[in-house]
C-alpha positions in Angstrom: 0.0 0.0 0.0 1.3 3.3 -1.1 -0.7 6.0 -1.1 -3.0 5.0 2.0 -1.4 3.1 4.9 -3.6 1.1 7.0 -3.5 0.9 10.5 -5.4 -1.4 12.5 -5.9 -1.5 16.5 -8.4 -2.5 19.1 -11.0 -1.0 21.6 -12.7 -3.4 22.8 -14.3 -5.4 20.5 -16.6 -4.0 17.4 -18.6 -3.6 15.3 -19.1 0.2 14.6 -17.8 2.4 12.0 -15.9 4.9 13.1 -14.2 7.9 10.6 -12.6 11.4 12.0 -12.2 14.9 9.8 -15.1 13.8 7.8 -18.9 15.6 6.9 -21.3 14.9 4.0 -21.7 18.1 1.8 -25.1 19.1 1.3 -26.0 20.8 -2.3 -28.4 18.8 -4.0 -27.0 19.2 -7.9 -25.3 16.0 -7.9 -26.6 12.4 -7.8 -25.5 8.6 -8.0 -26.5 7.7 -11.6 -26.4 9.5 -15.2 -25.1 13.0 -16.1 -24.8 13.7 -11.9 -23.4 10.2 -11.0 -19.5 10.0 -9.4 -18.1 10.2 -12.8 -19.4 13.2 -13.2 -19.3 14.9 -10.1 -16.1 16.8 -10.9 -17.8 18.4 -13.9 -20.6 19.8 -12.0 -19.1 22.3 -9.5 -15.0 23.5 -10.1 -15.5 22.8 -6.1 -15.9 19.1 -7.1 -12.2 19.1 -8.8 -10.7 16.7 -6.1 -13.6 13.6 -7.0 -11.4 13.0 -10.3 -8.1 14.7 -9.4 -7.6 13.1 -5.8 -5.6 10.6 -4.9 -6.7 9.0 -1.6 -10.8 9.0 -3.0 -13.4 6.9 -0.6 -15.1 5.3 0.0 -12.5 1.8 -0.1 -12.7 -1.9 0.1 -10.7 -2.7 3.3 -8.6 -6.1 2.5 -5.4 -5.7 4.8 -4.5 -4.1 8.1 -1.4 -3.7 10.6 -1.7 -4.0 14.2 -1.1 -1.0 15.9 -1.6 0.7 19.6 -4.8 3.3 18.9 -6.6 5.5 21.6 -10.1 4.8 22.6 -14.0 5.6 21.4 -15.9 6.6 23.5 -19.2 7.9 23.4 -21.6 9.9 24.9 -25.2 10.5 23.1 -28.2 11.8 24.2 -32.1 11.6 23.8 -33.2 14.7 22.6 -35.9 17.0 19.8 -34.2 16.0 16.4 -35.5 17.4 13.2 -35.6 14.6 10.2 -34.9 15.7 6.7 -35.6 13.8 3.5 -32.6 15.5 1.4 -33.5 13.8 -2.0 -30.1 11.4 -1.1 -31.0 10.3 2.2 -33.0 10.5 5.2 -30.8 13.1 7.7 -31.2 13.6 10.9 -30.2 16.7 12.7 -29.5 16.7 16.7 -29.6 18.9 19.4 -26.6 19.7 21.2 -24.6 17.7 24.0 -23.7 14.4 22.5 -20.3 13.6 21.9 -17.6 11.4 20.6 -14.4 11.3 22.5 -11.6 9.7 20.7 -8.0 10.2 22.3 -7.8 13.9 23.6 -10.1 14.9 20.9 -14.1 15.6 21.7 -16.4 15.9 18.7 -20.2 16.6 19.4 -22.8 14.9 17.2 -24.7 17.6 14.6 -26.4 15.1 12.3 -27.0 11.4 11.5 -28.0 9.9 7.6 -27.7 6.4 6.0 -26.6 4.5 2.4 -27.9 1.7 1.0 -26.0 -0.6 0.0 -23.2 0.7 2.3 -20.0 2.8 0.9 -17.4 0.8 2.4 -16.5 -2.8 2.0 -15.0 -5.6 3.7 -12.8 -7.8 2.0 -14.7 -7.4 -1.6 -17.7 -7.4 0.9 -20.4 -4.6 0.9 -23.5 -4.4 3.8 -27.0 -3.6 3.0 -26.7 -0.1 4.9 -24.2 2.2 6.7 -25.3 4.6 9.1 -22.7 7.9 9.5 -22.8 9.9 12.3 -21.4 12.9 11.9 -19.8 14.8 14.9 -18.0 18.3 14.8 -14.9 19.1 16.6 -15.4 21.4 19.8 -12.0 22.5 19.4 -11.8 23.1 15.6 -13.4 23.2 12.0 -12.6 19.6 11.1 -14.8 16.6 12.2 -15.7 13.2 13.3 -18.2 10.7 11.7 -18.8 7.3 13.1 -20.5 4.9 11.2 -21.8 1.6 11.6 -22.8 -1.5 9.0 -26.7 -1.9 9.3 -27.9 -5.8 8.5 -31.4 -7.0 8.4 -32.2 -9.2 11.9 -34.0 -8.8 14.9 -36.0 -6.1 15.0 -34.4 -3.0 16.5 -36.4 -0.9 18.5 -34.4 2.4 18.2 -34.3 2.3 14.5 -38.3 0.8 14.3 -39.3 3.7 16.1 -37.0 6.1 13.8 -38.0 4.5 10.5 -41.9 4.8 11.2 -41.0 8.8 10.8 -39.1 9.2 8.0 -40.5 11.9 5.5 -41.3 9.7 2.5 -41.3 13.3 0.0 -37.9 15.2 -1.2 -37.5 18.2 0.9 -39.5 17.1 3.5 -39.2 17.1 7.3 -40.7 16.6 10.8 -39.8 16.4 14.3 -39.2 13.6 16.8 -37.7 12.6 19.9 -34.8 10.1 19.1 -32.5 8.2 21.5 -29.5 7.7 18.5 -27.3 5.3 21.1 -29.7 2.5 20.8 -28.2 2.0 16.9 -24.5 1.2 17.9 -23.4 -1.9 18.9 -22.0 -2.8 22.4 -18.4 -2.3 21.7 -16.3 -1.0 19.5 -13.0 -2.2 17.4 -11.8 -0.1 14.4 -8.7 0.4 11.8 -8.2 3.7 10.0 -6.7 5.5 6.9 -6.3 8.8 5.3 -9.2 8.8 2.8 -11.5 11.8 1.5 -15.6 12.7 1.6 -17.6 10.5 -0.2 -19.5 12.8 -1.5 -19.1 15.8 -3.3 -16.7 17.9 -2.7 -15.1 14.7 -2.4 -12.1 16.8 0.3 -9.1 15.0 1.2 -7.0 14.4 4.6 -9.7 12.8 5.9 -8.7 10.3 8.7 -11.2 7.3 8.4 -11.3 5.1 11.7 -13.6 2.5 10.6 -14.9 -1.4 12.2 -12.3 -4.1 12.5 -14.9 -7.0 12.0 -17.4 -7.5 9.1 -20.3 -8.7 11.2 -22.7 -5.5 11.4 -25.5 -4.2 13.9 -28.0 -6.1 13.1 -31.7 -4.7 12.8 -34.7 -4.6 11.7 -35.4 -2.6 8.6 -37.4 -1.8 5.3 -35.8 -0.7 2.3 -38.4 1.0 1.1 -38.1 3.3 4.3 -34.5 5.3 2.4 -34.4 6.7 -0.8 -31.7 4.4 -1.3 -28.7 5.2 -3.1 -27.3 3.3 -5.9 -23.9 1.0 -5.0 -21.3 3.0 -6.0 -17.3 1.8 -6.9 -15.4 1.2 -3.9 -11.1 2.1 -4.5 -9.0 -0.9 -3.5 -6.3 0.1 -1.5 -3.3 0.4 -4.2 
């Protein structure tokens, strides 16, 4: 591995996503298939240049790892009023203030959750049917912190039962609910990490991904015709 050396190390044990400097951009020009798909994404927006120019591009299909001492995850989330956007790419949900992510002597509080389907990342050549991100800002700085976990169909999940049954189903859409976001992570957590970019436009580089050492997922209970779901796109192979 040249460009992207990965690093892997243990908290726990896991099976959450975890990915630091990272947010999803928010215009709505660009899209998954056609004219506004990846391929294209550079041509829409001079902002977009990095999507075709870059050179450490997520999201990536994680195949090999070194060992290696990392600081902890931990993390600290809150039941609170959230507001629930259908963007036209995903269902987003924003939160109130005072969760938080802790990782080493960093603290990143949680500004906004959303979901893709089939998930970004990969396992071993292996995609999941959905990855959650949750998308934290640093208290400290501009840059931020997004932990995401793999989503499989299984037991019915409570948390996300209750979260699905509110999703606007319309583009632009949104409502309000009370939402309890801990109850989608699993009980521990494991991760590796690389220096990767946004995943979607503007597709910004130096991102440090932190992300779950094991491919089984959170399992829960979903419907897929709950998420305007978004197309499977190309994950890189580390190269």
């Amino acid at each position: 591995m040249d460009r992207r050396h990965l690093i892997k190390g243990f908290v726990a044990h896991g099976a959450c996503l975890v990915c630091a400097a990272a947010a999803r951009a928010d215009e709505a020009h660009w899209g998954y298939t056609g004219q506004v798909g990846p391929d294209h994404w550079a041509d829409l927006d001079r902002k977009n240049f990095v999507c075709s120019a870059g050179t450490q591009q997520s999201p990536v299909d994680i195949s090999d790892a070194v060992k290696a001492d990392m600081p902890g995850v931990a993390v600290d989330w809150r039941k609170g009023r959230c507001k629930l956007v259908n963007n036209g790419h995903t269902i987003q949900i924003n939160t109130p203030t005072g969760s938080t992510l802790t990782r080493g002597d960093r603290t990143f509080e949680l500004i906004q959750f959303h979901f893709h389907a089939p998930s970004e990342h990969r396992i071993a050549g292996k995609s999941f049917p959905m990855e959650a991100h949750f998308v934290h800002k640093d208290t400290k700085s501009d840059s931020f912190g997004v932990l995401g976990v793999f989503l499989r169909p299984g037991a019915t999940n409570a948390s996300f039962a209750s979260l699905a049954a509110v999703f606007p189903a319309r583009p632009g859409a949104s409502m309000a609910a009370d939402i309890d976001p801990s109850g989608l992570l699993p009980a521990s957590l494991s991760y590796w990490t690389y220096e990767g970019s946004l995943t979607t436009p503007p597709c910004t580089e130096s991102v440090e991904w932190i992300g779950k050492r094991t491919g089984g997922g959170r399992r829960c209970g979903y419907c897929s015709i709950c998420l305007p779901l978004s197309p499977e796109r190309t994950a890189y192979p580390f190269t």
